[in-house]
C-alpha positions as CSV (number, residue, x, y, z in Angstrom):
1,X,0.0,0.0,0.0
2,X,1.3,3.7,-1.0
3,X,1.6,5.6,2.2
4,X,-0.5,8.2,2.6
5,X,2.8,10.7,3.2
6,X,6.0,10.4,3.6
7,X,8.6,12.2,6.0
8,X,12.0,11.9,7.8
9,X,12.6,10.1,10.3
10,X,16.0,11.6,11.5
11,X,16.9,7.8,13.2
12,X,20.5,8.3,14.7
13,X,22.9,5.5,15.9
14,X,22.1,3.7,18.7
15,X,23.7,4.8,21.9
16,X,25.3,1.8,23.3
17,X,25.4,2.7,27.0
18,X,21.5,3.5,26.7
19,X,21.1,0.2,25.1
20,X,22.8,-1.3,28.3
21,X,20.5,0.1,30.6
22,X,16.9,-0.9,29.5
23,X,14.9,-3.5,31.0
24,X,12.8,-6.2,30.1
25,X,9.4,-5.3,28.9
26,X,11.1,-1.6,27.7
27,X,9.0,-2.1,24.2
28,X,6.1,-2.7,25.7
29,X,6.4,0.5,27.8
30,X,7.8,2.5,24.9
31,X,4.6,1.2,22.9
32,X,2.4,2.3,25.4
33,X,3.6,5.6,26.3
34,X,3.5,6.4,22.6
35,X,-0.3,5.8,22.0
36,X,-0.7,7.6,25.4
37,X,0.9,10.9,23.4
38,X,-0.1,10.2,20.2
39,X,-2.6,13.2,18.7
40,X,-5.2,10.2,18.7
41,X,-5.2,10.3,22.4
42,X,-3.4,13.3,23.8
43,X,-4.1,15.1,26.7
44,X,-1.6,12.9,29.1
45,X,-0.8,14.8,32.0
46,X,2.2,14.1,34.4
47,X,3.8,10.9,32.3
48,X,7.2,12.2,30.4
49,X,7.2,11.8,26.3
50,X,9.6,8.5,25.7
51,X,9.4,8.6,22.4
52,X,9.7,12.7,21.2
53,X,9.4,12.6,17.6
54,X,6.4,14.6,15.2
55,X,3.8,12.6,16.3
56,X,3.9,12.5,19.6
57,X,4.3,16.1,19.2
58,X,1.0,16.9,18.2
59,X,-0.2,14.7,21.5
60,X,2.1,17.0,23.9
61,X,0.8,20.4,22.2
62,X,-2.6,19.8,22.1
63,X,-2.1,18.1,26.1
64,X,-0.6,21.9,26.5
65,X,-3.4,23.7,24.9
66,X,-5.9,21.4,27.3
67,X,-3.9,22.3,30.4
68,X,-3.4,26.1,29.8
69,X,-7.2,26.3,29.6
70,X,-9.1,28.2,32.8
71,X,-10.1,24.5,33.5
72,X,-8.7,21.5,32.2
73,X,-10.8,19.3,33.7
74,X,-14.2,21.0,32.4
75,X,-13.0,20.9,28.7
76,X,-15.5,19.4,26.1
77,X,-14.8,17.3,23.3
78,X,-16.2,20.0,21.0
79,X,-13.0,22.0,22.4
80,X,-10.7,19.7,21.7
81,X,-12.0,18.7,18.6
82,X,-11.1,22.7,17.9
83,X,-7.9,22.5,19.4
84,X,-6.9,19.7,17.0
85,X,-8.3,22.2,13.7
């Protein structure tokens, strides 16, 4: 299937010494904290961005645009649905 864009992914060599310190199950915890930030999901507040690349971007700005409202915790989906336009 022809992707529907195409972009860089700016992969850099693997650091050796942060190979040697991750745990089992790091994947798995990699994998999960990136749907947390993706822009499909977003709004994750107090959990640090593991991954850091475009699309977990979009997750961590439109988490800031939720939490610089008067009140995060009364926002609507109709307002997030605006934040994401």
């Amino acid at each position: 299937r022809t992707p529907s864009s195409v972009d860089e992914r700016a992969n850099t060599p693997t650091d050796p010494g942060w190979a040697a310190t991750l745990q089992p199950g790091w994947q798995e915890e990699r994998k999960r904290n990136f749907h947390n930030w993706s822009p499909f999901v977003g709004g994750v507040f107090g959990e640090p961005d593991l991954v850091c690349d475009f699309w977990t971007e979009l997750g961590r700005n439109l988490t800031a645009r939720i939490a610089g409202s008067a009140d995060p915790t009364a926002v609507t989906i109709e307002q997030i649905m605006a934040f994401r336009e």
